[in-house]
PAZAPA-4460 file (N, C-alpha, C; in steps of 0.05 Angstrom, whole numbers, plus 32768, in hexadecimal, padded with zeros to 4 digits):
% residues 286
    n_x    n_y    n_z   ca_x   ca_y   ca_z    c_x    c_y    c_z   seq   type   mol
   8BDE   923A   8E03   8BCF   9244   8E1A   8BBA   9258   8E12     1      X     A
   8BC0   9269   8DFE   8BAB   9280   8DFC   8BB6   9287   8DD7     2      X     A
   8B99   9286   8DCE   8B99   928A   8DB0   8B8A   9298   8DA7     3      X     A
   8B8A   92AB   8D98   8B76   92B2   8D89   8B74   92B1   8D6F     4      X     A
   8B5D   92A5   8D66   8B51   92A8   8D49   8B3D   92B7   8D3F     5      X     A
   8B47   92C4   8D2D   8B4A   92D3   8D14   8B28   92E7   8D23     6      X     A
   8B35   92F5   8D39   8B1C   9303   8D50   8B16   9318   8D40     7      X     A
   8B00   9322   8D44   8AEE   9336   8D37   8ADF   9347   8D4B     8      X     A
   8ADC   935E   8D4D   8AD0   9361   8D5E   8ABA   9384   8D52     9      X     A
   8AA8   9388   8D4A   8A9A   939F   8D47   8A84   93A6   8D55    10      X     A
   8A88   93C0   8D5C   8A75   93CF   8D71   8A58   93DD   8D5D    11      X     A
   8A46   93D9   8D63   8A34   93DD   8D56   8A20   9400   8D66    12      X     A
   8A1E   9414   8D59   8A13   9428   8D6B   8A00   943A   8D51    13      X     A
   89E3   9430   8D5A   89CC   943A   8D4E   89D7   9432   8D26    14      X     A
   89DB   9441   8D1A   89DE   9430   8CFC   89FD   9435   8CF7    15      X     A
   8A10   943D   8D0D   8A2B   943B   8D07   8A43   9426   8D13    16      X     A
   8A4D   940D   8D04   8A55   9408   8D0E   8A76   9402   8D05    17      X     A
   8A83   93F9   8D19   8AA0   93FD   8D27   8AAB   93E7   8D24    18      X     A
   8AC3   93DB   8D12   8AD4   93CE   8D14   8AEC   93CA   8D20    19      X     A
   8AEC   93CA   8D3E   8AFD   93CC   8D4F   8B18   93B6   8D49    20      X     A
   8B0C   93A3   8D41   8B22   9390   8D3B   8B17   9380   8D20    21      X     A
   8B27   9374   8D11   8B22   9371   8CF4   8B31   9358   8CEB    22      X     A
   8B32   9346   8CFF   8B42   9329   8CF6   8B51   9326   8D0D    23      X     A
   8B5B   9326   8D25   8B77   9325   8D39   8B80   9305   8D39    24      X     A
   8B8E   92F5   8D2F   8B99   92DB   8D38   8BB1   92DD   8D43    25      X     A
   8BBE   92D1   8D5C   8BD0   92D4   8D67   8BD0   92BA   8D77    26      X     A
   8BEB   92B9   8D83   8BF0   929E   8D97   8C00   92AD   8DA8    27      X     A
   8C04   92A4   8DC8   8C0E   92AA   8DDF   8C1F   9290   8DF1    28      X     A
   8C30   9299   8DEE   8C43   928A   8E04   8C41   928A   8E1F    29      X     A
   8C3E   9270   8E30   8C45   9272   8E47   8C4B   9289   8E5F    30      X     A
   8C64   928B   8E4F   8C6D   92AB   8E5F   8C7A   92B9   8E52    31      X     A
   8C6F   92C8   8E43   8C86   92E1   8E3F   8C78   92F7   8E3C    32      X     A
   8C86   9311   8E36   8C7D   9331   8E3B   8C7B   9340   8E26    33      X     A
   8C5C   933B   8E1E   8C56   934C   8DFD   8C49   9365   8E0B    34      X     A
   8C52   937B   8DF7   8C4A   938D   8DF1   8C39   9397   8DE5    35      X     A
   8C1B   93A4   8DE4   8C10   93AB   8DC4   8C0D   93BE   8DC0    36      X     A
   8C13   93CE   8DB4   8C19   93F0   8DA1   8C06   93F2   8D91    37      X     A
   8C00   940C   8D8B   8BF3   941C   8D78   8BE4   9432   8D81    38      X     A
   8BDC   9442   8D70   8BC7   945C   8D79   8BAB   9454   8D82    39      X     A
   8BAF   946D   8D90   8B95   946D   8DA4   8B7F   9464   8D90    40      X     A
   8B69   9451   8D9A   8B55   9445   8D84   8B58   9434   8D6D    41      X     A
   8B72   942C   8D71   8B76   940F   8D6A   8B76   93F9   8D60    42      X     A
   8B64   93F2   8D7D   8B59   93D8   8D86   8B69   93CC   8D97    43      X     A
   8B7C   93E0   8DA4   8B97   93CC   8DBC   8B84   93C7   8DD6    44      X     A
   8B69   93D5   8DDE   8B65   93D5   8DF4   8B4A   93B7   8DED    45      X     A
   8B3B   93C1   8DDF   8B2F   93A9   8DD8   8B34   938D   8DD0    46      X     A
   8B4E   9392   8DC5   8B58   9371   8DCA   8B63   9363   8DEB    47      X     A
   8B70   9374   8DF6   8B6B   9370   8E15   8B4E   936E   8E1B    48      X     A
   8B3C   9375   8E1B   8B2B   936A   8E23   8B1C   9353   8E1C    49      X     A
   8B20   9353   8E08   8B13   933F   8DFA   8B23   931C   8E05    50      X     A
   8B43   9323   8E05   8B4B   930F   8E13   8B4A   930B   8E31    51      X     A
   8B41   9327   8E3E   8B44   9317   8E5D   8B1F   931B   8E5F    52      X     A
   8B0C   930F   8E47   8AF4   9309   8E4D   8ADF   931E   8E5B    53      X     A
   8AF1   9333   8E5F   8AE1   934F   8E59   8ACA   935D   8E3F    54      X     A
   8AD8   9352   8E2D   8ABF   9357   8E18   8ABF   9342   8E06    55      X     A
   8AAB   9337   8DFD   8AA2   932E   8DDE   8AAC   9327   8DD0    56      X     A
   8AB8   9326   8DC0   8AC7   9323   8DA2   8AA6   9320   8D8E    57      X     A
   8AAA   9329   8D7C   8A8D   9325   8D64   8A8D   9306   8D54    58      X     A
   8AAA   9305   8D4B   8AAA   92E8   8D46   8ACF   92E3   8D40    59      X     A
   8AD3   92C6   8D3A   8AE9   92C2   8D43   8AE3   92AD   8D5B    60      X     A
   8B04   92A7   8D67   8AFD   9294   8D7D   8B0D   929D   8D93    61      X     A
   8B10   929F   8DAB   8B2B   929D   8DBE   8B28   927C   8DC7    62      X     A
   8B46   9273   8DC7   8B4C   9260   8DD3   8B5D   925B   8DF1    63      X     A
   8B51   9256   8DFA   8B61   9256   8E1A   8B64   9236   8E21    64      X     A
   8B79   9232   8E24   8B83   9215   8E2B   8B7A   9201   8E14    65      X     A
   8B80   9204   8E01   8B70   91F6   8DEA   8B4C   91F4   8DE6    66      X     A
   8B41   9206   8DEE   8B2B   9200   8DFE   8B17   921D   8DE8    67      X     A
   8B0B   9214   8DDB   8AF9   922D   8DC5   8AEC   9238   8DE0    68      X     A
   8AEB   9256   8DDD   8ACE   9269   8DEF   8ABF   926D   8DDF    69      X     A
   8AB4   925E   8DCA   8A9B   9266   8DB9   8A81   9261   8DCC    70      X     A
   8A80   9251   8DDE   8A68   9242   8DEB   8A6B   924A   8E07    71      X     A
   8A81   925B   8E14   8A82   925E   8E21   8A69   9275   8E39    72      X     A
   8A61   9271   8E55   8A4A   9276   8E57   8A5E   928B   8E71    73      X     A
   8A4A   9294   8E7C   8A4D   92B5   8E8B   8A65   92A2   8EA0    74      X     A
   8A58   928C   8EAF   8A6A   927E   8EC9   8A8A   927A   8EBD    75      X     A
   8A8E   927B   8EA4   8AA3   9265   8E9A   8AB6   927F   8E91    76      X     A
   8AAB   9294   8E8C   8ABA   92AE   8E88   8ABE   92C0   8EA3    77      X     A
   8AB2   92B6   8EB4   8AB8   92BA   8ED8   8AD1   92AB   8EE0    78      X     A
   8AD0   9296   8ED9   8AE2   9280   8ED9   8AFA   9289   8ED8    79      X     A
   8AFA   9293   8EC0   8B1B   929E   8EAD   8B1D   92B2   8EB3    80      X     A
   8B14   92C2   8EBD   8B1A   92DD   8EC7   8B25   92DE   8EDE    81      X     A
   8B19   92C7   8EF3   8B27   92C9   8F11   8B3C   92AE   8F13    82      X     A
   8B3C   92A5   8F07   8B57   928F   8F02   8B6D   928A   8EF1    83      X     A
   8B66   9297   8EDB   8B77   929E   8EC4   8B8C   92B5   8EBA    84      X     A
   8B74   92CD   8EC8   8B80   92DF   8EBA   8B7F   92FB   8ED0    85      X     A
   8B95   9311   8ED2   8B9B   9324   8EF0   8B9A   933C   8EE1    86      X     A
   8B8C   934B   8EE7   8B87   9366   8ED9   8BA1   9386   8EE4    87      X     A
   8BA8   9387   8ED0   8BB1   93A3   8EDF   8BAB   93B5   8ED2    88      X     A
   8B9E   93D6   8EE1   8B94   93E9   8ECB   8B9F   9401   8ECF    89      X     A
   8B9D   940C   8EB7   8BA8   942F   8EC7   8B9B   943C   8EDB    90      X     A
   8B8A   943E   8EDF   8B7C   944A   8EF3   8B75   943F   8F14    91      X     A
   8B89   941B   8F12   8B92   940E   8F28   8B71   9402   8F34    92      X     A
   8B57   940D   8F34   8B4A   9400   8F38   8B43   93F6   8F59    93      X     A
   8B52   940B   8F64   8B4B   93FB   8F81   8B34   9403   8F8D    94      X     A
   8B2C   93FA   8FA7   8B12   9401   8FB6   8B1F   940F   8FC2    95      X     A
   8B17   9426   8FC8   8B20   944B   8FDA   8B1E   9437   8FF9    96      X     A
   8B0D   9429   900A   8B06   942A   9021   8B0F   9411   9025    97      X     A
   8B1D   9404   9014   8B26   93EC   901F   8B45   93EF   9028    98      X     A
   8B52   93DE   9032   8B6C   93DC   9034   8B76   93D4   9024    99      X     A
   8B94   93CD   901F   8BA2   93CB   900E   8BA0   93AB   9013   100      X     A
   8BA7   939F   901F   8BA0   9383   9027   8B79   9376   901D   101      X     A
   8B74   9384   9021   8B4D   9383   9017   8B50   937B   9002   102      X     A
   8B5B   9392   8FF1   8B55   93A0   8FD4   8B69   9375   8FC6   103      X     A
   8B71   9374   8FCF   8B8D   9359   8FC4   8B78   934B   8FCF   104      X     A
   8B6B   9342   8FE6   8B5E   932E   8FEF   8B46   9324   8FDC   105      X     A
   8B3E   933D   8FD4   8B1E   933B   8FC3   8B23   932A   8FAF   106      X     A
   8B3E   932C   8FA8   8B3E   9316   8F8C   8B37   92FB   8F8F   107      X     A
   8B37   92FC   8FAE   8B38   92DA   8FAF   8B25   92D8   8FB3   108      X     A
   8B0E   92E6   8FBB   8AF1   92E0   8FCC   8AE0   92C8   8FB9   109      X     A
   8AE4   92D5   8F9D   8AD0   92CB   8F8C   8AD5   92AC   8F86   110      X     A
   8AE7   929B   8F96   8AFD   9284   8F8A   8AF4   9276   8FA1   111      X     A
   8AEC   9286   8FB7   8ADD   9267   8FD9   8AF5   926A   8FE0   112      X     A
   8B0D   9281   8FEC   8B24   927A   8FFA   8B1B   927E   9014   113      X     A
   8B31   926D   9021   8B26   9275   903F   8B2F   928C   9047   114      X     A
   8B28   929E   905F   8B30   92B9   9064   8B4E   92B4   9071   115      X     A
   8B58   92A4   907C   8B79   92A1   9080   8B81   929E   9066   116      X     A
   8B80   9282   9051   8B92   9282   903E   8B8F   929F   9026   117      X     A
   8B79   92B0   902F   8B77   92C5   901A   8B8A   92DD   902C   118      X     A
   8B95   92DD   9041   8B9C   92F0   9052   8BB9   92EB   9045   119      X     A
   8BC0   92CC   904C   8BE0   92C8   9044   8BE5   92C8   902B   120      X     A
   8BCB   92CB   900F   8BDB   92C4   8FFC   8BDB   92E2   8FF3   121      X     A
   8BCD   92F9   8FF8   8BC7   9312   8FFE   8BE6   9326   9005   122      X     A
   8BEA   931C   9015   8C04   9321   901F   8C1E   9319   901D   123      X     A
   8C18   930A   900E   8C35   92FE   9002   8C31   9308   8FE5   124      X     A
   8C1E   9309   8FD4   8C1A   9322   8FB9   8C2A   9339   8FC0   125      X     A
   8C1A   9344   8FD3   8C28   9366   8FDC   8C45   9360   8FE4   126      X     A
   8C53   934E   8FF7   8C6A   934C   8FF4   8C84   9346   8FD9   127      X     A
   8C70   9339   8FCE   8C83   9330   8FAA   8C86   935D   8F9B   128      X     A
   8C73   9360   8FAA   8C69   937F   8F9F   8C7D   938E   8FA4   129      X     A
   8C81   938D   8FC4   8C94   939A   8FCF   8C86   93AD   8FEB   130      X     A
   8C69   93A5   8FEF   8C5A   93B3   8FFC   8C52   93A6   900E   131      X     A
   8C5C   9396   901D   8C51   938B   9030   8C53   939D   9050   132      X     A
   8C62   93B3   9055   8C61   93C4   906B   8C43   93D9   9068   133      X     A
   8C31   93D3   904C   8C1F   93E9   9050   8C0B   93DD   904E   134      X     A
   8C08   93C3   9051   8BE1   93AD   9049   8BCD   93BB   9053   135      X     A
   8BD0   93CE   9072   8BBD   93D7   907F   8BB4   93F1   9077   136      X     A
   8BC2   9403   905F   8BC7   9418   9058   8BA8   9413   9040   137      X     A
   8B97   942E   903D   8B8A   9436   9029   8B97   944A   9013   138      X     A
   8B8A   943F   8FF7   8B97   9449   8FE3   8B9A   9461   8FE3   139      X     A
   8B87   9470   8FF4   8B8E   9490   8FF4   8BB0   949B   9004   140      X     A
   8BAD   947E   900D   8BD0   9484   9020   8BEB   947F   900D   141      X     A
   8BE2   9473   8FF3   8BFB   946C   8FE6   8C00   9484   8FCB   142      X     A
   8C17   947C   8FBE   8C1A   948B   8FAC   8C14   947C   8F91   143      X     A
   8C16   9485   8F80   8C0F   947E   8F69   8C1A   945E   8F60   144      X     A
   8C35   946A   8F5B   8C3B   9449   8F5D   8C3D   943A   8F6D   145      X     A
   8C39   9439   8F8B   8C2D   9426   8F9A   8C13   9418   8F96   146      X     A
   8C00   942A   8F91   8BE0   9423   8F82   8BE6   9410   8F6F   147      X     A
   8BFC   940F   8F54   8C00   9407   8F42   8C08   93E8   8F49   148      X     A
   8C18   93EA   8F5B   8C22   93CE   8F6E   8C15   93C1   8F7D   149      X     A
   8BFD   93C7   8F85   8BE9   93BF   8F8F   8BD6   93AE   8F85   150      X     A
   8BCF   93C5   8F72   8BC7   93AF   8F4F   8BD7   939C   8F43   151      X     A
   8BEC   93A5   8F48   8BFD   9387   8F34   8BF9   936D   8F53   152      X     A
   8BF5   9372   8F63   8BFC   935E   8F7A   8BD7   9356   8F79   153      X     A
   8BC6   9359   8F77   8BA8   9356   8F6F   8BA7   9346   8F5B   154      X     A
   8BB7   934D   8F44   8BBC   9342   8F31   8BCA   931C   8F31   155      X     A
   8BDB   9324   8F4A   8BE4   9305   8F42   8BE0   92F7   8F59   156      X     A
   8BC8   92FA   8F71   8BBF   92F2   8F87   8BB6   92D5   8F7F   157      X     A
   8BA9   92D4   8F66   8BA1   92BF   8F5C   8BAF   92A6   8F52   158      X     A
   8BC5   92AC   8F4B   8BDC   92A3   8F40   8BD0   929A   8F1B   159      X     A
   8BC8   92AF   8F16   8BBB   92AC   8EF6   8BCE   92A7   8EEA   160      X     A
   8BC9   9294   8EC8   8BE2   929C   8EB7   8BE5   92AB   8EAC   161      X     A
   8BD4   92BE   8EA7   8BDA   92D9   8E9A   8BCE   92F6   8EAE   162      X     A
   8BE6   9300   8E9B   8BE2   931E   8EAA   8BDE   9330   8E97   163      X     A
   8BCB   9347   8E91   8BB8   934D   8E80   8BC4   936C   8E90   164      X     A
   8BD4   937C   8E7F   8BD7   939D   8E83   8BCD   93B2   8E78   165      X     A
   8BBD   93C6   8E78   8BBB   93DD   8E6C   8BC0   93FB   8E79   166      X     A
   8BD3   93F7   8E69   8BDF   9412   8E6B   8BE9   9418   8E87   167      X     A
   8BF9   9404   8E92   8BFD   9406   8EA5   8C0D   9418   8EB7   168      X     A
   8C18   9424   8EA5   8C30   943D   8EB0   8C20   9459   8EA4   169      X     A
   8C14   944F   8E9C   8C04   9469   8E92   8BFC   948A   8EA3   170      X     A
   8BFB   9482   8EC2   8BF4   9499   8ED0   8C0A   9493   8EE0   171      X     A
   8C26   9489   8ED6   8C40   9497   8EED   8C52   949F   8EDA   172      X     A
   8C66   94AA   8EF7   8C7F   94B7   8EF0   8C8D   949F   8EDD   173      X     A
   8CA1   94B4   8ED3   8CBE   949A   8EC5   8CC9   9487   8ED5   174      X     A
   8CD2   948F   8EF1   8CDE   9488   8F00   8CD1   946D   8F0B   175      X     A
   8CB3   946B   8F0E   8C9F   9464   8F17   8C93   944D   8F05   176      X     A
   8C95   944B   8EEE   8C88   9448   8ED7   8CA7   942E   8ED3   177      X     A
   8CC0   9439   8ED4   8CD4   9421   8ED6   8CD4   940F   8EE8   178      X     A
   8CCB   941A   8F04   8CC4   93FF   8F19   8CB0   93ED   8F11   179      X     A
   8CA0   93F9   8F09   8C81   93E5   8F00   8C87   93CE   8EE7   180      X     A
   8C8B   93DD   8EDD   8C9D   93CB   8EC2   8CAC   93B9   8EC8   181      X     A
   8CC6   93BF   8EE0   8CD6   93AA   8EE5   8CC0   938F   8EFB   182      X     A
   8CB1   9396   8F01   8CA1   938A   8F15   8C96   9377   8EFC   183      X     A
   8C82   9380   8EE4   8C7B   9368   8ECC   8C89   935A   8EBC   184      X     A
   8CA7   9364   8EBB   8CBE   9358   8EB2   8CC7   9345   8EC0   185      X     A
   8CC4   9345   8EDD   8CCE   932A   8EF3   8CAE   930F   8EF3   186      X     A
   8C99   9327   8EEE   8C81   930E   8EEF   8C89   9301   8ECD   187      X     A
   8C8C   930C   8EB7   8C86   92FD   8EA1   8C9D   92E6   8E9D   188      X     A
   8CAC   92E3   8EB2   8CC5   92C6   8EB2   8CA8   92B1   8EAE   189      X     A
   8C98   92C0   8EB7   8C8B   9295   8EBF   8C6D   929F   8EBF   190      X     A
   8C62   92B4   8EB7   8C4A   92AF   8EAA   8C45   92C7   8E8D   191      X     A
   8C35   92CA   8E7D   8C1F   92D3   8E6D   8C23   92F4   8E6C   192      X     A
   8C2F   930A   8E68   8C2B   9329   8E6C   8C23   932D   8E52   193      X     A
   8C10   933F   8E4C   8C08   934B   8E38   8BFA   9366   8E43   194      X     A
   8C0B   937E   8E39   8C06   9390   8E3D   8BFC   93A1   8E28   195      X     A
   8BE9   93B6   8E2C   8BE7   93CC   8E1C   8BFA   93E2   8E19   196      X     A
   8C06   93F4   8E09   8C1E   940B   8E18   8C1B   9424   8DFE   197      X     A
   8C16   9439   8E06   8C1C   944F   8DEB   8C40   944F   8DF6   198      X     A
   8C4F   9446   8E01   8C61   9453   8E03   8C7B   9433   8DF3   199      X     A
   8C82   943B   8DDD   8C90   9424   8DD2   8CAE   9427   8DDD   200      X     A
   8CB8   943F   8DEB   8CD8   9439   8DF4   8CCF   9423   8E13   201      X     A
   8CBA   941F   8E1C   8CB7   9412   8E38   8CB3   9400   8E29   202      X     A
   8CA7   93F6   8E16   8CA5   93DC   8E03   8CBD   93CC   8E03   203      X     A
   8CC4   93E3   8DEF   8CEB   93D4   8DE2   8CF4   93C7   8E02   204      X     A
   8CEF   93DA   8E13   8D09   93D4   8E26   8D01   93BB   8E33   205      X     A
   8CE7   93B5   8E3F   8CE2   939F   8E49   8CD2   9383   8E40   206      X     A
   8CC5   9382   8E24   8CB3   9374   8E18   8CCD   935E   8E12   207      X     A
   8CC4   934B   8E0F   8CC6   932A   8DFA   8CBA   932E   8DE2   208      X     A
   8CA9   9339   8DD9   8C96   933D   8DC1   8C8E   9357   8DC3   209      X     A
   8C88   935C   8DAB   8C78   9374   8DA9   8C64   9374   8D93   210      X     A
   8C45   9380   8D91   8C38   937C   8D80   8C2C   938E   8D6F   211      X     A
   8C2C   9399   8D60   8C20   93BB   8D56   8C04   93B2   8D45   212      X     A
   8BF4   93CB   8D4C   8BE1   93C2   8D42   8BD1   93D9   8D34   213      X     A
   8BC8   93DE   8D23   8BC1   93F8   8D11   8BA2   93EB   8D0D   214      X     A
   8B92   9407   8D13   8B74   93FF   8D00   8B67   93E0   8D06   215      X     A
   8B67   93D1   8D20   8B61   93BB   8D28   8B6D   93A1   8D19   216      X     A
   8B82   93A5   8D0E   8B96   938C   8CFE   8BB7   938F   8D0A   217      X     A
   8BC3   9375   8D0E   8BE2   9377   8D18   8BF0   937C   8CF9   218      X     A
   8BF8   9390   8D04   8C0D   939C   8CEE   8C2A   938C   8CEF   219      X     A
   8C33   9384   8D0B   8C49   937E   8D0D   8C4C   9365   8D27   220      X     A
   8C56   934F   8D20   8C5E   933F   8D44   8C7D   9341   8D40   221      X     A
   8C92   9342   8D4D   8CA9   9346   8D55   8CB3   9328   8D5A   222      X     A
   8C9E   9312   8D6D   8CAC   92FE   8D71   8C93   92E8   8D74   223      X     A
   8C89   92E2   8D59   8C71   92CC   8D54   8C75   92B4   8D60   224      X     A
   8C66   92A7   8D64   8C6B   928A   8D6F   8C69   927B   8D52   225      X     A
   8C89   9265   8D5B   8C8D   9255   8D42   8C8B   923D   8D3D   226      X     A
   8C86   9229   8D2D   8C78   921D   8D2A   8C78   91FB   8D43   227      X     A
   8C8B   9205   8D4C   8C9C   91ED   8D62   8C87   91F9   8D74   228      X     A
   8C87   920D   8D7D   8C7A   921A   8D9A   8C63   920A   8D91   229      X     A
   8C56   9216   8D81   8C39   9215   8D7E   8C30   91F6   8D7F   230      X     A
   8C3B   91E1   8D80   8C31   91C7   8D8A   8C2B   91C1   8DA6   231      X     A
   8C44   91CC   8DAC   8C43   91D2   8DCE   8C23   91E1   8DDC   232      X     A
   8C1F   91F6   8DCD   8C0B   920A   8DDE   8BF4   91F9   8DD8   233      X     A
   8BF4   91EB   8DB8   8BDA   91E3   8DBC   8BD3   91C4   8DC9   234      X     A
   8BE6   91B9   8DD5   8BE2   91A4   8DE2   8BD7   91AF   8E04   235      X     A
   8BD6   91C7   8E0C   8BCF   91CC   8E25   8BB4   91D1   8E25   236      X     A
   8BAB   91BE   8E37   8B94   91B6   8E3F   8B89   91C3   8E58   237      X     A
   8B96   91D0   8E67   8B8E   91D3   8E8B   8B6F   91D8   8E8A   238      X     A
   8B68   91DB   8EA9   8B54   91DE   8EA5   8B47   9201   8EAF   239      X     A
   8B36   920D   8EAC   8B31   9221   8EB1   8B28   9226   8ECC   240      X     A
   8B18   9218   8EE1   8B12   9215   8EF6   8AFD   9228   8EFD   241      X     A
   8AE5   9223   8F0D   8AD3   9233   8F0F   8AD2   9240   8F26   242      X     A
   8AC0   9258   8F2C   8AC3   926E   8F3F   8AB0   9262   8F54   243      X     A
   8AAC   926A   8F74   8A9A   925C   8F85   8AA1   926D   8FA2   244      X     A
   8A98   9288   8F97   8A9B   9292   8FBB   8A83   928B   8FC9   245      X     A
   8A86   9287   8FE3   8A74   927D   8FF5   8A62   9296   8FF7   246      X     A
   8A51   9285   8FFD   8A35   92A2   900E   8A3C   92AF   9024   247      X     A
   8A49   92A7   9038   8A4D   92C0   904E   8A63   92CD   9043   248      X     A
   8A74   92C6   9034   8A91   92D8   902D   8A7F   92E6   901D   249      X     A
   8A6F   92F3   9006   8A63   92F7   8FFD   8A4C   9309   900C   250      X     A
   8A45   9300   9022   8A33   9310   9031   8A45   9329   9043   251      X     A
   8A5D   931D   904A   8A71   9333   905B   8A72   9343   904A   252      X     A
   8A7B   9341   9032   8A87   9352   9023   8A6E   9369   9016   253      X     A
   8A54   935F   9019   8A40   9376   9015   8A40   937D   902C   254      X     A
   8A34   9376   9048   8A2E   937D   9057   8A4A   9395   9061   255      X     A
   8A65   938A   905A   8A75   93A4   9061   8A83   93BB   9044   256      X     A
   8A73   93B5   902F   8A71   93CB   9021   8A5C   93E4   902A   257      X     A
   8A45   93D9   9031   8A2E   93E1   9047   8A3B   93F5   905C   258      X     A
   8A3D   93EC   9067   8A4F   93F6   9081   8A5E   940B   9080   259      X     A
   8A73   9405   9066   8A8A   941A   905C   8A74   9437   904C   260      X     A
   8A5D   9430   9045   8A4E   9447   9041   8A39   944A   9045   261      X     A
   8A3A   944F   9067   8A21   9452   9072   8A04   9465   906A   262      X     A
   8A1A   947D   905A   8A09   9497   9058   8A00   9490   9037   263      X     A
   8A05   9486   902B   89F9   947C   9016   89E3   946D   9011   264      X     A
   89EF   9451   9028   89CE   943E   9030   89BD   9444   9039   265      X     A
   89BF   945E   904B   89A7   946A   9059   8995   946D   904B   266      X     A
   89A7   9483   9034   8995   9495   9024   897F   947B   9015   267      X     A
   898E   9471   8FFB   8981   945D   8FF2   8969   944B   8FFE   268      X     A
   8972   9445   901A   895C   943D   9029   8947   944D   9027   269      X     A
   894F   9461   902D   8934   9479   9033   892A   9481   9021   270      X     A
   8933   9483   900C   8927   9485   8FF2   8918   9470   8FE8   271      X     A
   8922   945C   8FEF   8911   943E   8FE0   88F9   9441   8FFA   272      X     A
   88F5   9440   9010   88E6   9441   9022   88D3   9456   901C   273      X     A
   88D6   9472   9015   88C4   9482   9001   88B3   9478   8FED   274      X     A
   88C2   9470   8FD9   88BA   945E   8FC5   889D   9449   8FC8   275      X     A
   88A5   9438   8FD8   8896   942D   8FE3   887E   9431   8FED   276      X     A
   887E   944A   8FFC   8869   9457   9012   8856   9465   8FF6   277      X     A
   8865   946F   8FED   8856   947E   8FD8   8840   9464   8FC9   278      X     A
   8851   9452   8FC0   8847   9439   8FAF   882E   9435   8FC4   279      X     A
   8831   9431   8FD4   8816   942C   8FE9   87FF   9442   8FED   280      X     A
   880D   944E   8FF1   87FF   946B   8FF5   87E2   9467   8FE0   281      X     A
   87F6   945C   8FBA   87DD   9465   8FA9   87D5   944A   8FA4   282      X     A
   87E3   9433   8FAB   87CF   941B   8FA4   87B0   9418   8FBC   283      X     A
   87BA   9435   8FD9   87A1   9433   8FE4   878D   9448   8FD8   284      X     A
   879C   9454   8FCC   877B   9469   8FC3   876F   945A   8FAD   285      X     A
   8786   9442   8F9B   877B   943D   8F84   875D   9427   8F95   286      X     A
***
């Protein structure tokens, strides 16, 4: 289902540059719950990105469904991002003025759902969550790890095969930080978890795999895929499926970002409308 070869990835800044990653080959199962370790700067966060099509790779290949992304074009990495793959981040990522029901709905906008089947599949996320008494609630109303559950239910609105973590317990309690965990331990029965974690006792306790990684190279895999698996993954073909929100779903959704900040659009208006007047002003003296 998901491969990587021998990825590379360097950041280039004025005449210094950065070997973030330095060879990565790996293979992924279906479903199970890897971990990836090491010190801050790495390369744990850039290989998450790089696999949920957030960044680049320099060279190397990712394979998704047997399928090279060497040729792959901006639509086809849209594709895999809203059908493939469910993001969860430390910082939860939500829209302040949306609802909790919104914030889960948006995932689907970009896909042409209709506004009922994005309501019910919306709500049945937040229920798998455990949140279905608060959809109408803004994130300023929840607590930390409710935010976090919100995101994981965003996350699998789509019904992606993978779920893509960083640092997900990172801004909660212990207490808090064990619910969330047990929540990606019940999703990784039957799809894809790959998480980032500085914290290796939450590793041990809930991962299938674990992966360490020092200086942009795996130092260590815990539970490689063997050579039986690997005929299996590479016979999967699916397909990636492409993105297609409509124009008025698309138009609501500006027209009521608009709305939600009225005193912002004004301004900008009035400023661009300055702009303008001025522009006139001297193309008449010119």
């Amino acid at each position: 289902m998901l491969e990587l070869k021998n990825i590379k990835k360097t950041y280039v800044t004025g005449d210094e540059r950065v070997e973030a990653l330095k060879g990565i080959t790996l293979k992924f199962r279906e479903s199970e719950f890897v971990s990836i370790l090491g010190q801050s700067g790495c390369g744990k966060t850039t290989l998450l990105n790089i696999i949920g099509g957030l960044d680049r790779y320099t060279s190397g290949d990712l394979i998704i469904n047997g399928k090279s992304t060497k040729k792959f074009k901006d639509r086809d990495w849209d594709a895999y991002r809203n059908y493939k793959v469910g993001f969860v981040f430390q910082s939860y990522n939500l829209i302040g003025h949306q609802t909790v029901l919104s914030n889960v709905e948006l995932a689907l906008t970009i896909g042409g759902i209709s506004k009922k089947e994005r309501k019910q599949r919306a709500i049945k996320a937040l229920d798998e969550v455990g949140l279905k008494d608060h959809i109408y609630k803004k994130p300023n109303q929840l607590s930390g790890g409710q935010m976090q559950r919100v995101a994981i239910a965003r996350a699998l609105v789509n019904n992606p095969d993978i779920i893509l973590a960083d640092e997900p317990t990172g801004a909660l309690d212990t207490k808090t930080s064990v619910q969330v965990m047990e929540i990606l331990k019940k999703i990784s029965k039957n799809k894809l978890i790959i998480m980032v974690t500085h914290n290796p006792d939450l590793a041990q306790q809930y991962s299938t795999r674990i992966i360490k990684i020092l200086d942009g190279t795996i130092t260590e895999d815990s539970n490689p895929i063997t050579n039986a698996e690997r005929t299996y993954i590479e016979n999967d073909k699916s397909s990636i499926g492409r993105t297609s929100m409509k124009f008025w779903t698309a138009f609501r959704l500006s027209l009521n970002n608009l709305l939600t900040k009225k005193g912002r659009t004004v301004l900008v208006a009035f400023a661009g409308s300055i702009g303008i007047i001025r522009n006139c002003i001297s193309f008449s003296c010119i």
